[in-house]
C-alpha positions, 0 to 999 in steps of 0.5 A: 156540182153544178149538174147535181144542184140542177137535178134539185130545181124544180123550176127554170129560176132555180136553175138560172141561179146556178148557171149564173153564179160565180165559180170559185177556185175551189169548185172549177175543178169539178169534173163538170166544169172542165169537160163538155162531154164525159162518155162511157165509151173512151174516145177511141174505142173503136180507133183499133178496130176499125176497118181498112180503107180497101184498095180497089180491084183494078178493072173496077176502078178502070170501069168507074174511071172511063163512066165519069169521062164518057159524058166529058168527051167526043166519041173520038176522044173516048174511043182514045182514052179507052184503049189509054186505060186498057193498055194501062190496066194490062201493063204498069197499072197491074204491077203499080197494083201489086207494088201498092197492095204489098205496100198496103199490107206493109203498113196496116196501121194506116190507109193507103192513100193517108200519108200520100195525101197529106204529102198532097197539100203540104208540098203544094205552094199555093196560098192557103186562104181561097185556094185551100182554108174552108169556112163554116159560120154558125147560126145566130144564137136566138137570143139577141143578147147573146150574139154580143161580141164579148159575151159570145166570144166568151163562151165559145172559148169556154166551150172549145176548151172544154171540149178539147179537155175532153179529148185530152182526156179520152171522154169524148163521145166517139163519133158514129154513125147510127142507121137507126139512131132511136134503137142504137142511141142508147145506154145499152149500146154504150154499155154493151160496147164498152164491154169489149175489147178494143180490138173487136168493138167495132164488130159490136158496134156493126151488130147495133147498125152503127158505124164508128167513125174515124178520130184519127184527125181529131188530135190536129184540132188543138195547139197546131199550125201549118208552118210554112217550109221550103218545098214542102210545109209541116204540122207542129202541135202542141199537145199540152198547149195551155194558151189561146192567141187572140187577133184584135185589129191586127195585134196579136194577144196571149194568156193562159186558160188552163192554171198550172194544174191544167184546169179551165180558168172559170168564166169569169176569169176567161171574161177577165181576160178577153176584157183586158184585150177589148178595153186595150186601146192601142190602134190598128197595126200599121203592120199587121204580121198575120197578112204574111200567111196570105202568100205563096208558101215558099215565099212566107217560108223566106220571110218567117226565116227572116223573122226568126233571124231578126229575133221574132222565134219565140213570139211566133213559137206563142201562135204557133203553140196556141190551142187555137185562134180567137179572132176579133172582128170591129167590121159587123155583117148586118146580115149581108150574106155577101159580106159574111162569105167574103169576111170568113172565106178571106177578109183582107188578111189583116186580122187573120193567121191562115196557117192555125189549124182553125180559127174561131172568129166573132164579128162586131155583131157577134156573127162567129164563124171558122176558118181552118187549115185543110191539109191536117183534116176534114169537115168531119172532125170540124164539123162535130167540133162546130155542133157541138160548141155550138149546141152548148153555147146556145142552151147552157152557156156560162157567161150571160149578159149581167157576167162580171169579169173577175180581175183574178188569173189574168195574164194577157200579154200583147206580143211585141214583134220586131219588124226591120224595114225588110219585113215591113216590106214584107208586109206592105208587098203581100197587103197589096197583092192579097188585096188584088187578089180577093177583088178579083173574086165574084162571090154570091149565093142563093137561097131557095126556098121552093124545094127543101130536104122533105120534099126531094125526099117525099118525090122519092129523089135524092136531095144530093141529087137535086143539087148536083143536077142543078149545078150540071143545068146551070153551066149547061145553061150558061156554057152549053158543056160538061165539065169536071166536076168534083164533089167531096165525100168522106171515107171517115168509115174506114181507119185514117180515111180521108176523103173520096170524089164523087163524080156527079156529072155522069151520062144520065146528068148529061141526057137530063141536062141536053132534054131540059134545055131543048125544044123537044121536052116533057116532063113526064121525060124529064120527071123518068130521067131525074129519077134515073139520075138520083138513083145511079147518083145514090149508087156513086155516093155510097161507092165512094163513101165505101171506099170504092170510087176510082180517083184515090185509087189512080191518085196513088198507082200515079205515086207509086210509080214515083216511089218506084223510080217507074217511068210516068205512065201515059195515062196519067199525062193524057188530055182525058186524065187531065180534063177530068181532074180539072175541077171546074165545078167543084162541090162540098156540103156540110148540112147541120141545123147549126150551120149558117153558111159554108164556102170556099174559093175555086180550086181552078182560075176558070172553075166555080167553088160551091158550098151548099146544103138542103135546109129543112125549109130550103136550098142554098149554095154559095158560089166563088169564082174568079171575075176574069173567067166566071160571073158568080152572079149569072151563075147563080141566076142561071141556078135559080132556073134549073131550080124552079125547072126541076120543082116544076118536074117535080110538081108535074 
């Protein structure tokens, strides 16, 4: 209805008409209210056949593997873990080979590394805020009125509902990738693609120049939680969830946004509903139970069983179901970055549940942001599930500034736990650990606007590569080394792949580093090595985004000797192995033109975290480290010069 009437307005009063006006019980069940996207294609067209994640041929990964060590490692030490790797090659690694090929064969419904990396974060006892949960914030929307907590609130519920009514309904737009987008976006490829069969519409979409993504990962967006567990953590979902949990001040809300025929409430009655809970006058918890969510897994897995024993089952079953989290912020950030990346990677605890798959969080000044939970996805699920909730709450949003609540279908309840002295110890225990904990944390960032993304492009380098080359300059600079270096890349073209590392500090990062920071330099030698950088780093992207870099693959020859009760191959247990895979720089970027700010925490006590992106008028990076070991400020410092040095080569 409403996009029908839009096709009869001629002008842009008209249509502010419709959009503002109230919706009905009637008329909320017009298909173009209750889903944000009605595709053509089924969501999961391609999901069947899409191509495997290929096992790599083991001199290939034993190749890749001794290049990212030889920048790491004194020739001594290189000439050691060369002869390590090639007795591995000729012996336990050619049968762990075959086990994991046949395994693989065994099991064609998946990837080979699929269940073993979820294995991977479950069984890890960390906490998960820092160590694990990821942010990304949203830009602002550019109309002011629009970024009021409520309002904004309001309507990306609104959104991510619709949104996962889509899912649930299979018409979501399947993600791809298009090379060319302005001759394969197209109803003709849609339709051409729609006509085949499941089991082939890959090679379909492959003759457009597209690349279908995988969406395996999508289904854990909604109504799921990391419960916390002995040993190791699970996942529940709650595939016909019909509630969100909202957190204000440390309490804990519920209500329904689907009615019992599982449609969107309207607008007007979700804005009824977040009233009720921004006008409840009840003070801040005293003992705000989502703080337990901030602590060793272990250690929250006793004290949810103590809940549990103590009456407390079905109100944590509410969060635990809840389609997402909605959380509510009094602090405003006043456009301090500094606060912004401390308030989304971890506030102080008390108004957050870590362990929901996501988190939606609006401050008092409408800054709207995401926490989520790592082990059952990748940025590529949430990052589609950011821009285009995003996209729809900043040009056709459904509640506006002069939105009346309706006082129809509100069912907020607030959730009353019962807390005995035991679990109020609980409490106050992990708001003083967590509290330490995040003021041992150095945050800072930096902006940089002498370079951008068309301009790297336009002297012929990979932006990708100016980032990372910077990141190697500036702890060369600061540490005088090279170090492990970490840089996430999705294998997302393949069925249930995950992720891939790039390994970005190679022997050409190493030789630009040492010239730049010698006597002895110039830029025309410079300006030569920058652009052998960028080149063989484009080589290392595209390999592990084809599934062929190294560290999954030697990841799971490791398990597989787990599974086979194989004694541990040395390999795995040597300086070299270890050195390489402690991340001290580790590195991930999410660029869209919706995203205000990424981050998240070191993956080491002696490492930095880095979250950056290339704008289109700058550079930035946000950096996390731990104040015992790294000044994330002098970092940061020593990043602005391998900056402007690298511009300069740039410019010469």
């Amino acid at each position: 209805m409403i996009g029908a009437n839009k096709l009869l307005c001629k002008n842009n009063v008209c249509q502010k008409i419709i959009q503002q006006r109230n919706f009905t019980r009637k008329n909320i069940k017009d298909v173009n209210y209750q889903y944000l996207q009605r595709s053509k294609l089924p969501t999961m067209h391609f999901q069947k056949s899409l191509p495997r994640l290929p096992i790599p041929e083991l001199s290939k990964t034993s190749e890749r593997y001794l290049n990212a060590l030889r920048p790491l490692l004194t020739t001594k030490q290189f000439e050691e873990a060369q002869q390590r790797t090639n007795n591995f090659i000729a012996k336990e690694g050619k049968v762990l080979q075959e086990k994991l090929i046949a395994k693989d064969k065994r099991n064609k419904h998946t990837s080979y590394i699929s269940d073993y990396w979820f294995d991977l974060y479950l069984r890890d006892r960390v906490p998960l805020p820092i160590n694990y949960n990821p942010m990304i914030v949203f830009q602002n929307d550019v109309r002011p009125e629009y970024n009021d907590q409520l309002i904004r609130s309001t309507n990306m519920l609104i959104s991510a509902v619709r949104f996962m009514l889509s899912l649930r309904e299979q018409i979501l737009e399947p993600e791809v990738y298009h090379m060319n987008p302005k001759k394969s976006d197209t109803p003709l490829f849609r339709n051409v693609t729609r006509m085949l069969p499941e089991a082939i519409s890959w090679y379909g979409a492959y003759l457009f120049k597209v690349f279908p993504l995988d969406m395996s990962q999508f289904v854990g967006l909604f109504g799921a939680t990391r419960l916390p567990r002995q040993n190791k953590d699970e996942i529940f979902r709650d595939p016909k969830s019909k509630h969100v949990v909202v957190q204000r001040r440390g309490n804990f809300y519920v209500f329904d946004v689907l009615d019992a025929d599982g449609n969107l409430l309207s607008p007007q009655e979700i804005l009824g509903n977040l009233s009720k809970v921004m006008n409840d006058n009840s003070p801040i918890s005293e003992y705000p139970l989502g703080v337990l969510t901030t602590q060793n897994r272990d250690q929250w897995a006793q004290q949810r069983v103590h809940l549990e024993s103590t009456g407390n089952s079905e109100i944590l079953r509410k969060i635990d179901s809840a389609i997402f989290n909605l959380v509510l912020d009094d602090d405003v950030i006043n456009d301090d970055k500094r606060v912004l990346l401390r308030k989304y990677l971890h506030s102080d605890g008390t108004n957050r549940w870590f362990d929901k798959s996501f988190s939606l969080i609006v401050t008092g000044d409408g800054v709207a942001g995401v926490n989520f939970e790592h082990s059952w996805g990748d940025g590529v699920a949430v990052l589609r599930f950011f821009q285009d909730i995003y996209a729809e709450t900043t040009k056709k949003p459904f509640i506006h500034p002069e939105s009346k609540p309706a006082d129809s279908n509100i069912s907020v309840q607030k959730l009353e736990f019962k807390l005995d002295d035991k679990s109020k110890q609980f409490i106050d225990n992990a708001k003083r650990e967590y509290n330490a904990w995040c003021d041992s944390l150095s945050i800072d960032y930096i902006l940089y606007e002498g370079l951008n993304k068309a301009a790297c492009k336009k002297f012929k380098v990979s932006p990708d590569c100016i980032m990372q080359l910077s990141f190697q300059a500036a702890h060369h600079l600061l540490k005088g080394s090279f170090v492990g270096t970490y840089e996430s890349c999705s294998t997302s073209a393949f069925k249930h792949g995950r992720t891939e590392t790039m390994r970005p500090c190679t022997v050409k990062t190493k030789a630009f580093c040492e010239t730049l920071h010698s006597n002895n330099r110039s830029d025309d030698d410079l300006r030569s090595k920058l652009t052998e950088c960028s080149k063989l780093h484009l080589e290392l992207v595209k390999e592990a985004a084809m599934g062929q870099g190294f560290d999954r693959h030697m990841f799971a020859l490791m398990k597989m000797a787990e599974d086979n009760n194989m004694p541990r191959p040395e390999i795995f247990d040597s300086y070299e192995y270890k050195y390489l895979n402690k991340s001290i720089l580790s590195t991930s970027t999410l660029s869209s033109p919706s995203v205000m700010a990424g981050g998240f925490g070191p993956v080491v006590k002696e490492g930095f975290g880095i979250a950056y992106s290339a704008f289109p008028d700058k550079l930035g990076a946000a950096v996390a480290s731990y104040k015992s070991h790294n000044n994330s400020t002098h970092y940061v410092e020593a990043l602005h010069k391998s900056f402007l040095d690298i511009t300069k080569i740039l410019s010469a």
